[in-house]
N, C-alpha and C positions, 0 to 999 in steps of 0.2 A: 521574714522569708530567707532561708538559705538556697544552695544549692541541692540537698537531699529533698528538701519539700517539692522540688519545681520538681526533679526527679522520679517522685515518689507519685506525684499528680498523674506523671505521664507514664511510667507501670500501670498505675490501676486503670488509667481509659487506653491505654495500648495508641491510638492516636488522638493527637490537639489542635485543635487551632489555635497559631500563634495569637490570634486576638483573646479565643479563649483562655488560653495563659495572661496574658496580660491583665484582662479583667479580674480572676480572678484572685490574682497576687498582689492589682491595684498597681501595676507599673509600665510602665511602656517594656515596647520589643524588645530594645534594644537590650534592656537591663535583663530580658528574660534570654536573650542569647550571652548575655557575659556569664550569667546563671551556669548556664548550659558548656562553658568554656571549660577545655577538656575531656569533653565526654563525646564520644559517636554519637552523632543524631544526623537524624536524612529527613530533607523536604519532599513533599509529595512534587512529584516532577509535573500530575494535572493539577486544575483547580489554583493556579497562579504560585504553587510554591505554599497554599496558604493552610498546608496541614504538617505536625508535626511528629517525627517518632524517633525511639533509641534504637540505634543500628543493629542492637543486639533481640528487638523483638518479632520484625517480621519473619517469615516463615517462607521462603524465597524460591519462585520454582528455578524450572532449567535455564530460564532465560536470565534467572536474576532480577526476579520484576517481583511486587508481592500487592495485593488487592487488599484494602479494607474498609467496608464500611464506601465505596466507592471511589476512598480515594487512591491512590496508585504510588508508589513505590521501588526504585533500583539501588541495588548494592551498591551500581557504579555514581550514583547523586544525581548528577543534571540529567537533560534528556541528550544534550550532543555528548557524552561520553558513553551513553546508557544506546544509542545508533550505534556507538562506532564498535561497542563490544558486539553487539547484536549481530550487526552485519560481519562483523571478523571472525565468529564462533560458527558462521553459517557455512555447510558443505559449500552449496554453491552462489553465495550471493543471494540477493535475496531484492524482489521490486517493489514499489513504495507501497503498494495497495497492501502485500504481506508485511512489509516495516508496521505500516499505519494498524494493522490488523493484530499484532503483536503486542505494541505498545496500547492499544484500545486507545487512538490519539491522533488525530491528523496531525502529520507533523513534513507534509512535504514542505514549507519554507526553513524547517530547518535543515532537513535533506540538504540543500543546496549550501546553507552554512558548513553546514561538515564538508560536503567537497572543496569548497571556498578554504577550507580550514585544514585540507590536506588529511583529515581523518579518514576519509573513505573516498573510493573510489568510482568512480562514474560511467557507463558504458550503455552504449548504445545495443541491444540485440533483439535484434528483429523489428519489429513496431514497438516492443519496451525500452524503459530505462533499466538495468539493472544495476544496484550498487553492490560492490564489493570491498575486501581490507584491501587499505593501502600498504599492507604488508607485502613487498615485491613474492617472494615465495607462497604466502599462503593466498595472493589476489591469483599465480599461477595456476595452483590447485584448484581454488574455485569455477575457474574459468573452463581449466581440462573436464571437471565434473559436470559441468554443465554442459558441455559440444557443443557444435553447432545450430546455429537458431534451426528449428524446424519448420521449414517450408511448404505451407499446405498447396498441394498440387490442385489445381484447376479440375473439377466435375466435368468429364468428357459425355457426350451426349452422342443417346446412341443414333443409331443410321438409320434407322426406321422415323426416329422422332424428326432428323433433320427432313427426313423426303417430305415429313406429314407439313412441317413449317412449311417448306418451299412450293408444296403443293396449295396450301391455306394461301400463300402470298399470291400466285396465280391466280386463284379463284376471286381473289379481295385485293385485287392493286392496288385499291384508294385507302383500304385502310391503316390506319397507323398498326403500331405496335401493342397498343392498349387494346384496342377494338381487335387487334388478330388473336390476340390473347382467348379475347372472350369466346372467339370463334373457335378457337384450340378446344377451350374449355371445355363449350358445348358438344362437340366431336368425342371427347372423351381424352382429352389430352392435356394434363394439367403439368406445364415445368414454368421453372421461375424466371421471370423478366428477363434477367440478366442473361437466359439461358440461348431466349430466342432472341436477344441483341443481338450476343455473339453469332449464331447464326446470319444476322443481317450484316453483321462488320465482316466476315470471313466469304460472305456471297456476294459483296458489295450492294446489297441491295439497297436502295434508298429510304429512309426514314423518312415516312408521310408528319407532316408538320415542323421538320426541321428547316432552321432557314438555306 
């Protein structure tokens, strides 16, 4: 077995597993990576690292990511350098559900390795996290691209519906809020829990079963 044969194996199946290789050439890993010494080859960054190819044959999209056979693939090698391009190439940053969605990979423990590690950058906006580059100028860009978090404004309830609440409370002092509901219901007045709380918090009206 030379270097051309190991070479040659993995041309024709486009990807291996290193055990595959081993077995079939009758040698341990190690000897199939000394093999391989000199030449571009990438580990599948899923599946433990346990698939193998030459750098020059996947077919790589925008992200730099390439599929085969199910196992997965980056130009950049590991998965924390294959985050920190991802997130650095992105307009605005980018949250881990989209990172993970990308890579087709849960990978938020490593997330926090890359901030730990100064690769990318970590921000709070809104109820998210969002990562960005730690590149001073282009985490600026990111940031401006994105404004600020969008604030969804409270559902104002109209005047009619309040008088119908405050009336229903009248007629039903004992009851809670569950039971005035129902009462709503049957009247013809269907809005959400929260809706006729607020009516009770803003009238101070007492919550039946509260201690």
């Amino acid at each position: 077995m030379n270097q051309d044969d190991v070479l040659k194996y993995i041309r024709e199946h486009r990807i291996v597993k290193i055990v595959q290789l081993s077995t079939y050439f009758q040698c341990s890993a190690s000897t199939i990576f000394r093999k391989l010494r000199g030449n571009d080859y990438l580990t599948s960054y899923n599946f433990d690292r346990q698939y193998l190819t030459l750098s020059d044959i996947p077919e790589f999209d925008s992200y730099g990511l390439w599929e085969y056979q199910q196992a997965r693939f980056s130009r950049y090698g590991g998965i924390r350098p294959t985050i920190e391009s991802i997130v650095h190439f992105s307009k605005e940053g980018l949250s881990a559900g989209k990172i993970n969605d990308i890579l087709n990979l849960r990978v938020n423990n490593q997330l926090g390795l890359c901030v730990k590690e100064g690769r990318i950058v970590r921000k709070r906006y809104g109820r998210f996290q969002i990562y960005f580059s730690s590149n001073e100028q282009n985490l600026q860009q990111q940031i401006n691209k994105r404004g600020k978090p969008r604030i969804k404004q409270p559902q104002s309830i109209n005047v009619d519906i309040i008088i119908r609440i405050l009336v229903a409370v009248i007629k039903n002092h004992d009851a809670d809020i569950d039971h005035l509901m129902v009462t709503l219901h049957n009247e013809g007045v269907d809005i959400p829990r929260r809706m006729v709380k607020q009516v009770f918090d803003k009238y101070e009206i007492e919550k039946k079963g509260s201690p």
